[in-house]
N, C-alpha and C positions, 0 to 999 in steps of 0.2 A: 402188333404193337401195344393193345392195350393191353393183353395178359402180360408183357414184358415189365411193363408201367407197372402193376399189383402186383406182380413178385417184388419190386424195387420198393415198393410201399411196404410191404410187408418183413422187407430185408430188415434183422434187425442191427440200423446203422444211424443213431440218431447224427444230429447235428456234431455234439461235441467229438464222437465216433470219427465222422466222415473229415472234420476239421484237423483230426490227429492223424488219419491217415494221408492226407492229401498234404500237409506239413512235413509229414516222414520221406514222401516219395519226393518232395518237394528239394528236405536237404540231399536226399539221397544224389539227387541229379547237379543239386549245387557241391557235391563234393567230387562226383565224378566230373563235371569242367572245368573246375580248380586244378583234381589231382592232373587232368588232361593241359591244362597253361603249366602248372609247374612245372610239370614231367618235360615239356615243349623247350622250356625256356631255361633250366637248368641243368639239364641233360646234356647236352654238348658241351656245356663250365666243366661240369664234373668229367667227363672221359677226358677233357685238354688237360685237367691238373691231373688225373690219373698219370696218364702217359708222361707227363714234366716229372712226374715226381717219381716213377719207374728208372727212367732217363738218367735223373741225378742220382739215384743212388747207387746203380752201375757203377757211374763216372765214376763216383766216391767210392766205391770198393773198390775198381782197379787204380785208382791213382793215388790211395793210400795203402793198395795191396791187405783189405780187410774182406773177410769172407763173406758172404750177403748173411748166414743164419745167423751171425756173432754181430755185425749189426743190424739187421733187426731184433735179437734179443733186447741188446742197447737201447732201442726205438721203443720197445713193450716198455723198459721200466723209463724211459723218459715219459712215456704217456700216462704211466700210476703215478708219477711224481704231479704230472698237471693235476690230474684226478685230487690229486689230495691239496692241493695248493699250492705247491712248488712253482715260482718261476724263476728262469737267470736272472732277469730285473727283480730289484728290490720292489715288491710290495707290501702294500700293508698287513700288519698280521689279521687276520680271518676271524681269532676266537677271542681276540681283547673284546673288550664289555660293548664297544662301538660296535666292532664288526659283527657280533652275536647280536647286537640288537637290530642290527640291518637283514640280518639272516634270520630272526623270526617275525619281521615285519614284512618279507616278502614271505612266509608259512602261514599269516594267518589271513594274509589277502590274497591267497593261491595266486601270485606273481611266480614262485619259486624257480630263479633263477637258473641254479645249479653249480654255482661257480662255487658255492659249499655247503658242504654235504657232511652229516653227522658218522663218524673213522667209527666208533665205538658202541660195542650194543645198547649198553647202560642208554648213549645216546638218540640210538635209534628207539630203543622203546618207551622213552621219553619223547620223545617228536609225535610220534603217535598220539600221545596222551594229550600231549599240549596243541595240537595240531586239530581232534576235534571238538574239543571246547572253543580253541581259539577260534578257527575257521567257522562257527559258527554263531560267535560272538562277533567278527565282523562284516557277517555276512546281514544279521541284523541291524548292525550301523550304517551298513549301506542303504537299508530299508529304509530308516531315520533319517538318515539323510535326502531319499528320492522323499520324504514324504515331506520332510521341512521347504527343501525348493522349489518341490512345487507346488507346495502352500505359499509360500513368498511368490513365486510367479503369479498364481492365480489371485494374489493381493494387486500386485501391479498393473497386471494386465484389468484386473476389475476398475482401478481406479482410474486407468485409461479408456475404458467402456465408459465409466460414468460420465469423464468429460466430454468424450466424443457425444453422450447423449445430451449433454447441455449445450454442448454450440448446437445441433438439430435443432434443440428447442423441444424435446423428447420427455426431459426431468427438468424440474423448479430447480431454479439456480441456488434455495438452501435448501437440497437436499441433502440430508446427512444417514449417512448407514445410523441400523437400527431397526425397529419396529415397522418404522415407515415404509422398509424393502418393500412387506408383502404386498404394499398396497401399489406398489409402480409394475406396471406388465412388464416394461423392458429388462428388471434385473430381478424377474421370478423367476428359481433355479438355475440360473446363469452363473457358467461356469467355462474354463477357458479351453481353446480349441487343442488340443493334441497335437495338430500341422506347428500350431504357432508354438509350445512351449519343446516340440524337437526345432525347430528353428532356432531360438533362443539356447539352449543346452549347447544343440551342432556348433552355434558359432562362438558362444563360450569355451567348449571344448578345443576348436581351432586355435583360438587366442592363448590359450592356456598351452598348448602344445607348441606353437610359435616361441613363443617366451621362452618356455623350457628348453627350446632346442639352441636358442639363442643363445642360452645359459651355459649347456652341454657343451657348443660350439667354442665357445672361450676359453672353458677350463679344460676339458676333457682333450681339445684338438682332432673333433671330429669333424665331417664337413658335415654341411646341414642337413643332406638328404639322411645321414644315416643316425641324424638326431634326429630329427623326424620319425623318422623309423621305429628307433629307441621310446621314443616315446609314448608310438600308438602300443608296440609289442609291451611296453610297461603298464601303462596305463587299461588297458584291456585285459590286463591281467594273462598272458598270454607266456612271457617269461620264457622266451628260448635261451640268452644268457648269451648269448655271439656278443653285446654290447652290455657291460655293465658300467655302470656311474662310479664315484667312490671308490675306486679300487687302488689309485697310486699310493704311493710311501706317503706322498705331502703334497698338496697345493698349496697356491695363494691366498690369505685370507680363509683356511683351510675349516675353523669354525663355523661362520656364515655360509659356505658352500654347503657344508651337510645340514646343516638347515635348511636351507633353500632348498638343496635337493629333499628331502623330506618333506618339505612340504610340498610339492610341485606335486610327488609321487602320489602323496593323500589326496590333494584335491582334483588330480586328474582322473586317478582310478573312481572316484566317487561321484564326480562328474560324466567320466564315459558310462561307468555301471546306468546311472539315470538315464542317458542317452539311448541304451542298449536296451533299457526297460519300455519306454517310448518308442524308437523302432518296431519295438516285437509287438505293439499295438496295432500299429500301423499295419503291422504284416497279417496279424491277426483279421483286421477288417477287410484286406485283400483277399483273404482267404474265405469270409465268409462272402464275400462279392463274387467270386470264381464258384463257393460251392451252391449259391443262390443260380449261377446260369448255367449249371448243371442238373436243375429243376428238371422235372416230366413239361417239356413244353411243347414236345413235338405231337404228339397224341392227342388228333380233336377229341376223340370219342370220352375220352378221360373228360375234358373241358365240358363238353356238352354234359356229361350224366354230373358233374359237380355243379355247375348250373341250375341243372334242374333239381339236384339236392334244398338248392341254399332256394329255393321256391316252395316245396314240398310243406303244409302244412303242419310234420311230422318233425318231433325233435328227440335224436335217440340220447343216452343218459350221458354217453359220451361227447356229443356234441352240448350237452348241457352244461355240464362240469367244465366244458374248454369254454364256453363261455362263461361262465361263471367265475373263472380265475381268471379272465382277461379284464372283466369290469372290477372285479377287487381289486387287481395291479393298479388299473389305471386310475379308480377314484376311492377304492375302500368303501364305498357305501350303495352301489350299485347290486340290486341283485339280478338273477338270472331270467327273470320268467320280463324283468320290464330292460330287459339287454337284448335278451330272445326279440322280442316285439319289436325295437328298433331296429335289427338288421331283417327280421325278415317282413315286417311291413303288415302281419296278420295278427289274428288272436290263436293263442293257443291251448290245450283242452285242459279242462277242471282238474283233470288227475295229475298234470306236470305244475300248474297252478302251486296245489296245493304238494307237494313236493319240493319246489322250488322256495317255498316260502321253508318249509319246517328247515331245507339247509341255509338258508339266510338266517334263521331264527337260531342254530346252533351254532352258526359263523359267529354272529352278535352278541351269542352268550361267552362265547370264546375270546371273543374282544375283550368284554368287560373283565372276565376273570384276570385276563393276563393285565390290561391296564390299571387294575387293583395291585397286581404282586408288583408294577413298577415296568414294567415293557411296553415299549410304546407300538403304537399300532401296524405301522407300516413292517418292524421288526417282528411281529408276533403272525402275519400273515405269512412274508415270503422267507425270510431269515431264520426263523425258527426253526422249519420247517425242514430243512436243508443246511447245517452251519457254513458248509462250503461254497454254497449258491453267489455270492460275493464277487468268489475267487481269494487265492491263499498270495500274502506277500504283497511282491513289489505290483501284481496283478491288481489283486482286490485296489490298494493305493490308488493306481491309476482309473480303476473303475468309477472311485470316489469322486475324485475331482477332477476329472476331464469330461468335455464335452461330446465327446463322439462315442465312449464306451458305455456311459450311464444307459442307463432300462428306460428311462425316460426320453433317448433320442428321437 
């Protein structure tokens, strides 16, 4: 068991390694019980409409006396005609300046429908062009977005902490943000919980979905379940196209509705995007809670010889340096040899002494230098160091200002 343990140690699989593997196998399994419900639940729909639709077109051949290969020829180009946007009901035209600008507002919010599709090369390789700039243009807006809301949550919810801390009797009744923050314990680095602002989002995003469907329901003449539906597959950016908005010759009030449709579409999808950024936090911390009880815990003999390590007199260069960056992280001024001393309770010899001090003294020179060119300190130790160490995007965002993902939890 213990040599098992030291190969596993020496595996090279650190955290972020084991957190990306155990993620993969993770969707993998959630796509195989997906495809196992759909397959379950849709599987018998489809062979009864197979067989109906075998059925009728028999019928139709012999009681019109039409051969099956001359209609279904018929059948192929009735289905090129859908392709292209042909229907027997009048619709509205596809490429008027409206409907092209519904057709690259669902291209560069990867929505994309399909109900239209560029006929023409000129405009396929145009799509391309305009499709990764765009799509990456508002894939940053989305960013902006998660970062504005939940900067305004974390405004809200602050200023509802702060009241909760005044009826306690916690903070002076004129306390005012400012300078004064640092000096009250209860709102040093206080920042809002993750649970709470997916709470908040999940049930904006309901409401906002509600509404919309309500909307759908009226004009469009769908029933609710499948405005519903329409909704999440819109707004999730998902875009199968079975349900499109906007598509008749004319409504009622037929200005106001593409408005209103347009807008429901923006602030839904940029609403779920935040939702979806928040979730994968959540799941993130699950994962590292699953990959924490997959520790070496069964293994006394491991437990005992690490024991008697952190007792041992002796401090190898490695265990110095790991300490060394853990008193940086946590206060910036702490060094190693009086870090050393508080966990293990002894004194330790002249040679790591003097050691430990020359890499403090190059830590320190290294502070100053970068706090001269303008870098502040905290940046210049872990940040610098790593530009990615943050995390990239909607990640980093969320790292910032929630409370469960900071370094400081």
């Amino acid at each position: 068991a213990a040599g098992s343990c030291r190969r596993r140690r020496l595996a090279p699989l650190n955290e972020d390694n084991g957190r990306f593997l155990l993620l993969a196998a993770l969707i993998a399994a959630y796509l195989s019980a997906g495809a196992t419900v759909f397959s379950a639940l849709e599987s018998p729909s489809e062979a009864a409409a197979q067989l109906r639709w075998n059925r009728t077109l028999h019928n139709f051949s012999r009681i019109f006396n039409i051969s099956l290969p001359e209609l279904r020829a018929f059948l192929r180009s009735y289905e090129a005609a859908m392709a292209a946007g042909i229907r027997v009901d009048a619709l509205r035209p596809r490429w008027d300046f409206p409907g092209a600008f519904y057709f690259v507002g669902t291209v560069v919010s990867t929505i994309g429908f399909g109900m239209t599709t560029p006929a023409t090369v000129a405009g396929k390789v145009f799509l391309i062009v305009y499709g990764l700039f765009g799509c990456a243009g508002t894939i940053l807006f989305f960013n902006l977005f998660l970062e504005r809301i939940i900067s305004l949550l974390a405004f809200i919810m602050k200023a509802c902490h702060e009241r909760q801390l005044r009826r306690s009797g916690l903070l002076p009744p004129n306390f005012r943000r400012g300078p004064a923050v640092s000096g009250v314990g209860s709102l040093v680095g206080w920042k809002p919980s993750v649970y709470h602002v997916m709470l908040i989002l999940g049930i904006f995003a309901i409401t906002l979905s509600c509404c919309a469907s309500a909307m759908y329901t009226a004009v469009e003449g769908w029933n609710y379940v499948d405005s519903l539906y329409y909704c999440f597959v819109t707004f999730s950016t998902i875009g199968f196209g079975d349900f499109v908005s906007s598509q008749n010759a004319a409504y009622q009030n037929q200005g106001l509705y593409r408005f209103g449709n347009f807008i429901f579409i923006l602030m839904g999808v940029c609403c779920i995007y935040s939702l979806f950024n928040v979730i994968s936090i959540v799941i993130k911390q699950v994962l590292n809670w699953v990959l924490k009880k997959f520790e070496c815990r069964c293994c006394p003999k491991c437990h005992k010889s690490s024991a008697r390590l952190g007792r041992r007199n002796a401090i190898t260069p490695g265990a110095r340096l790991r300490r060394h960056n853990i008193s940086m992280d946590a206060d910036g001024q702490y060094d190693s040899d009086t870090e050393g001393r508080r966990l293990s309770g002894e004194m330790i010899s002249m040679r790591e002494l003097t050691a430990s001090n020359k890499v403090s003294l190059a830590i320190l020179q290294k502070q100053l230098s970068e706090t001269a060119n303008g870098y502040p300190r905290n940046v210049c130790i872990n940040t610098r160091q790593n530009g990615f160490s943050a995390g990239v995007g909607a990640l980093a965002i969320m790292n910032n200002r929630l409370a469960e993902t900071s370094d400081s939890r």
